[in-house]
N, C-alpha and C positions, 0 to 999 in steps of 0.2 A: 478507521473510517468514522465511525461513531459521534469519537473524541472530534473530529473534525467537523463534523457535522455541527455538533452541540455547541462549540467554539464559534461557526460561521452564524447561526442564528443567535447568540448573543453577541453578535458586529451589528445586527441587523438597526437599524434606525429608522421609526416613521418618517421621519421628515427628509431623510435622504429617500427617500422608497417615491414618495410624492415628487421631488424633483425629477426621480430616474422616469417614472410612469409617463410623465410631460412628453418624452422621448422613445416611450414605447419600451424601456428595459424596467424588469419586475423583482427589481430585487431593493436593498435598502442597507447594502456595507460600502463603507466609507472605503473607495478605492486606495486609497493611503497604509488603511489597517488591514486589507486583503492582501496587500504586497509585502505589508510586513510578516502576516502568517506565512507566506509562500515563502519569505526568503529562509525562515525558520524550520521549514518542512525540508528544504534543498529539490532536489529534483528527485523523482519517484513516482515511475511511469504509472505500474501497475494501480498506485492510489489515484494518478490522476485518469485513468480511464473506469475507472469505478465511483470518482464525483461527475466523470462524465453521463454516467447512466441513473446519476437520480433526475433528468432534466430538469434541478434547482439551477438557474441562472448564475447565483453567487458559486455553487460549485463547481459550476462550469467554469467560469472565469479564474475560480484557481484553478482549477486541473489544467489550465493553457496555462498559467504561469511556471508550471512544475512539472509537468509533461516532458519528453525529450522530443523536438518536434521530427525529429529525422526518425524518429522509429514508427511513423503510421505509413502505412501501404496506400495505394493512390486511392482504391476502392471504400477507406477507412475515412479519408478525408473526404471524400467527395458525399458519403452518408454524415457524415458529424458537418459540414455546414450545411445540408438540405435540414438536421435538426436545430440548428443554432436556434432560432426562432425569435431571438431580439437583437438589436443593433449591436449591443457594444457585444456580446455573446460571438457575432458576425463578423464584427471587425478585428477583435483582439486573435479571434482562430485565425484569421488570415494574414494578421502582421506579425504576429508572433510563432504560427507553427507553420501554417503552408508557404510561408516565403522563404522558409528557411528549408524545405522538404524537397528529397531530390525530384520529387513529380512534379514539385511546382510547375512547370512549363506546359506538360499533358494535361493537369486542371487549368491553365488558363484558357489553351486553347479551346476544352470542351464546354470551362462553364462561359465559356464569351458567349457561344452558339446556344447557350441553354435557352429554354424557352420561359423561364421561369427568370423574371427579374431581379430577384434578388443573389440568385446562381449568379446570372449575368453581370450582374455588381461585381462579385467578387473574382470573376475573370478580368473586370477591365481594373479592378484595383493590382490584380497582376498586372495588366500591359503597364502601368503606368509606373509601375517600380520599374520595368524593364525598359520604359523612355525615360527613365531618369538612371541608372545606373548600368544596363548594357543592351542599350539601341542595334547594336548589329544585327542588320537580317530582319530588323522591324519594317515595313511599309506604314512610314509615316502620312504620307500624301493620303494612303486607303482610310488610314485610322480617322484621318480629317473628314474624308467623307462619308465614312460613319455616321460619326458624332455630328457633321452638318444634316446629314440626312434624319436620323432617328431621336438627338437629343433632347429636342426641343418637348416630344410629346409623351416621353421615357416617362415611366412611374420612380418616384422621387428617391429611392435608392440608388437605382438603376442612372437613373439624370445625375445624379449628383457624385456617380462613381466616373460616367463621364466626364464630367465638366471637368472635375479633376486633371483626369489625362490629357484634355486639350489644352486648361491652363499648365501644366508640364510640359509637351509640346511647346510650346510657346515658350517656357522659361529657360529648357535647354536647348533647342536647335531654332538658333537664327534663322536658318533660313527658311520655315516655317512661322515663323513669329508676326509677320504682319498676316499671313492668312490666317491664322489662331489669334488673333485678334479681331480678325474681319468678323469671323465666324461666331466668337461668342458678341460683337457689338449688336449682330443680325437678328442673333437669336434671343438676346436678351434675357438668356436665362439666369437664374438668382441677382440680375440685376437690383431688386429692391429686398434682398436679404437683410435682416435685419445686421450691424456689425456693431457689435461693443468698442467704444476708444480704445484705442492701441493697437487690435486688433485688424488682419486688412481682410478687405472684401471677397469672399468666392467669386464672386462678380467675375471672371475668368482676364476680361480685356485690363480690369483695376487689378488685379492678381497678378498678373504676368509683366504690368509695366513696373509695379514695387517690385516684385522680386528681383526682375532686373536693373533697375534701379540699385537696388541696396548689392550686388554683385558687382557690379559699376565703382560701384564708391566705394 
């Protein structure tokens, strides 16, 4: 633990630390060289629930890399994302461990309802893996009026885990796809997001007609 320790703080980099801060995560290892420790460590639960408990960010983010995600309890996961406490901390615990975990389905449902927006985030980042790879039993039409009803004034995790699922919506089920169009033209949400060349727009209505477009072709 130590030895791992002492190794993550010599990854650390000012000037990565300043670009992550922009974004709200407080660390400063080049995610390149954190992957390459991890792959070097293999998987080894016990260490990684013990960098989970220094709540250093960089050790958190390994301990998901090298963690077995199938071995936390639902009660386990639902406490370790109310600590994540920064984005990619947030994100990487939920695509990396809880979607692979047999509870994933009892946390989406609970943290959809959470009251707590960022919980709620990571509930609808579940529906949206499961409108894109097993829709059965979903209420599409509902999830629409959701996301039309409360989107638009969602605090910006929370908005933006939506938008997601409605531009999904829209990329896999046709016959949803002109109203998941309508929906995000209305609401205009991330329409003036910034987009870097090459990259396409969150903008949900420009999102959904590339993607389908480039499926198309």
């Amino acid at each position: 633990m130590a030895e791992v320790m002492a190794e993550l703080a010599g990854l650390e980099d000012p000037k990565a630390r300043a670009v992550n801060e922009k974004h709200g995560d407080d660390h400063g290892v080049n995610l390149g060289k954190l992957r390459a420790l991890a792959k070097r460590l293999k998987t080894q639960q016990e260490l990684a629930c013990r960098l989970w408990e220094t709540d250093d960010s960089a050790a958190r983010l390994l301990a998901i890399l090298i963690c077995r995600p199938k071995a936390f309890g639902r009660a386990e996961l639902d406490t370790m994302l109310r600590q994540a406490r920064t984005p990619k901390v947030h994100d990487w615990l939920v695509n990396y461990v809880v979607k692979k975990n047999p509870h994933a389905e009892e946390l989406r449902l609970s943290w959809s309802a959470d009251p707590d927006p960022v919980v709620a985030g990571a509930g609808w980042a579940l529906t949206t893996e499961r409108v894109a790879k097993n829709p059965e039993g979903l209420d599409l039409p509902g999830l629409l009026d959701t996301i039309e009803a409360d989107m638009k004034d969602a605090p910006d995790r929370l908005q933006w885990a939506m938008n997601h699922c409605l531009a999904q919506i829209g990329i896999e089920h046709t016959e949803q796809r002109t109203r998941a169009i309508d929906i995000g033209e209305r609401l205009e949400v991330l329409k003036d997001y910034p987009t870097p060349p090459g990259c396409t727009s969150p903008f949900a209505p420009v999102w959904i007609n590339e993607m389908v477009r480039r499926q198309q072709g």
